[in-house]
TIBARO-15996 format. One record per residue (C-alpha): residue number from 0; chain; x, y, z. Coordinates in steps of 0.25 Angstrom, whole numbers. Example, Ala and Ser with C-alpha at 12.3 -4.5 7.8 and 13.67 -1.06 7.14 Angstrom:
[0, "A", [49, -18, 31]]
[1, "A", [55, -4, 29]]
end
This chain:
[0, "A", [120, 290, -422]]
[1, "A", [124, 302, -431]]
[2, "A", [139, 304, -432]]
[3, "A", [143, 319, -436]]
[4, "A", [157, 320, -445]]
[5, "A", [164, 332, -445]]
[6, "A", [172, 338, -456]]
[7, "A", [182, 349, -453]]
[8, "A", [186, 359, -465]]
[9, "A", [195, 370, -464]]
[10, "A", [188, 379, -474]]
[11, "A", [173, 380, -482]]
[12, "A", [182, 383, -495]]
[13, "A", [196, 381, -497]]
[14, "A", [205, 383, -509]]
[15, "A", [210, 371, -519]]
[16, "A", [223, 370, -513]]
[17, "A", [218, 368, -497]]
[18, "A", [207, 360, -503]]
[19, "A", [218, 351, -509]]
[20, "A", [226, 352, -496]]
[21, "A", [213, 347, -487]]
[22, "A", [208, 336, -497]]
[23, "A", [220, 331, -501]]
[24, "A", [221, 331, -517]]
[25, "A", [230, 340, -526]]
[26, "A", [225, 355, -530]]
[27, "A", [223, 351, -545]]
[28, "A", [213, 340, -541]]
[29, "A", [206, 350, -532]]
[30, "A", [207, 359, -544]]
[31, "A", [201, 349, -554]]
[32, "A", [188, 345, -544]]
[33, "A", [184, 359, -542]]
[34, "A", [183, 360, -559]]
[35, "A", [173, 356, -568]]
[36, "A", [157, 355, -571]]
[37, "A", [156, 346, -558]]
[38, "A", [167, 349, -547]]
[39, "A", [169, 340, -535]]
[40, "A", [174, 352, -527]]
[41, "A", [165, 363, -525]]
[42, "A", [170, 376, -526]]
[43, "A", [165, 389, -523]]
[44, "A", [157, 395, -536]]
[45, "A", [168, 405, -542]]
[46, "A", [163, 416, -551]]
[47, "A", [168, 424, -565]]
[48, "A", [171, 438, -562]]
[49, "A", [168, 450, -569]]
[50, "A", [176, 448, -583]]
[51, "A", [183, 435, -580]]
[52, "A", [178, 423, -589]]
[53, "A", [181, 413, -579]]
[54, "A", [181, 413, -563]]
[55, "A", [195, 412, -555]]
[56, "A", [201, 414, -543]]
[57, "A", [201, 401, -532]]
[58, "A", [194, 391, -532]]
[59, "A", [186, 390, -518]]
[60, "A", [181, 376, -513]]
[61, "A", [170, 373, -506]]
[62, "A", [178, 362, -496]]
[63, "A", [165, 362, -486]]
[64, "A", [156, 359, -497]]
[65, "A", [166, 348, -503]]
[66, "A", [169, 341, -490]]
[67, "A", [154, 339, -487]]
[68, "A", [151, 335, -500]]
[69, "A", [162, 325, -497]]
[70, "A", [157, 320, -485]]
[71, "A", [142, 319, -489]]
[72, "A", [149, 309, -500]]
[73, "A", [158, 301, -492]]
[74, "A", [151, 300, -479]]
[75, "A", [136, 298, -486]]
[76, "A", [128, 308, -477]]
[77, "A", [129, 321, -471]]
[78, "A", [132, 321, -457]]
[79, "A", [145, 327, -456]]
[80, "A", [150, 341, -451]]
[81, "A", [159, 350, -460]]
[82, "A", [168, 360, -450]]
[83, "A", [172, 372, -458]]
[84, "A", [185, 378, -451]]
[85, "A", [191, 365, -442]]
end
């Protein structure tokens, strides 16, 4: 018998703040998982523009990717659903 979990999510990519809002933690910790050489949060690639040294400009996460990442973890398999606007 195969049982099919669905997860509802308002958005495919959100900003820090709403991402802070929807999980439940504080933006600075939100922040400091999106950093790094190995981030836990995965964010959309953000690019250097023309004469800039550095990119700027918000920081888009990838909230689908995340939570099904997070389910395939905690769940142990793959038979779940992911609803994007609900």
């Amino acid at each position: 018998m195969t049982v099919l979990i669905t997860i509802k999510i308002p958005r495919a990519t959100v900003h820090p703040e709403e991402f802070a809002a929807l999980e439940g933690v504080s933006v600075r910790t939100v922040y400091r998982q999106t950093t790094g050489e190995n981030p836990r949060i995965p964010i959309e690639p953000r690019t250097i523009k023309k004469g800039r040294k550095r990119a700027f400009g918000p920081i888009k996460i990838l909230y689908a990717r995340y939570k099904e990442m997070e389910a395939k973890k905690n769940l142990g398999h793959s038979r779940f659903q992911i609803v994007i606007g609900a």
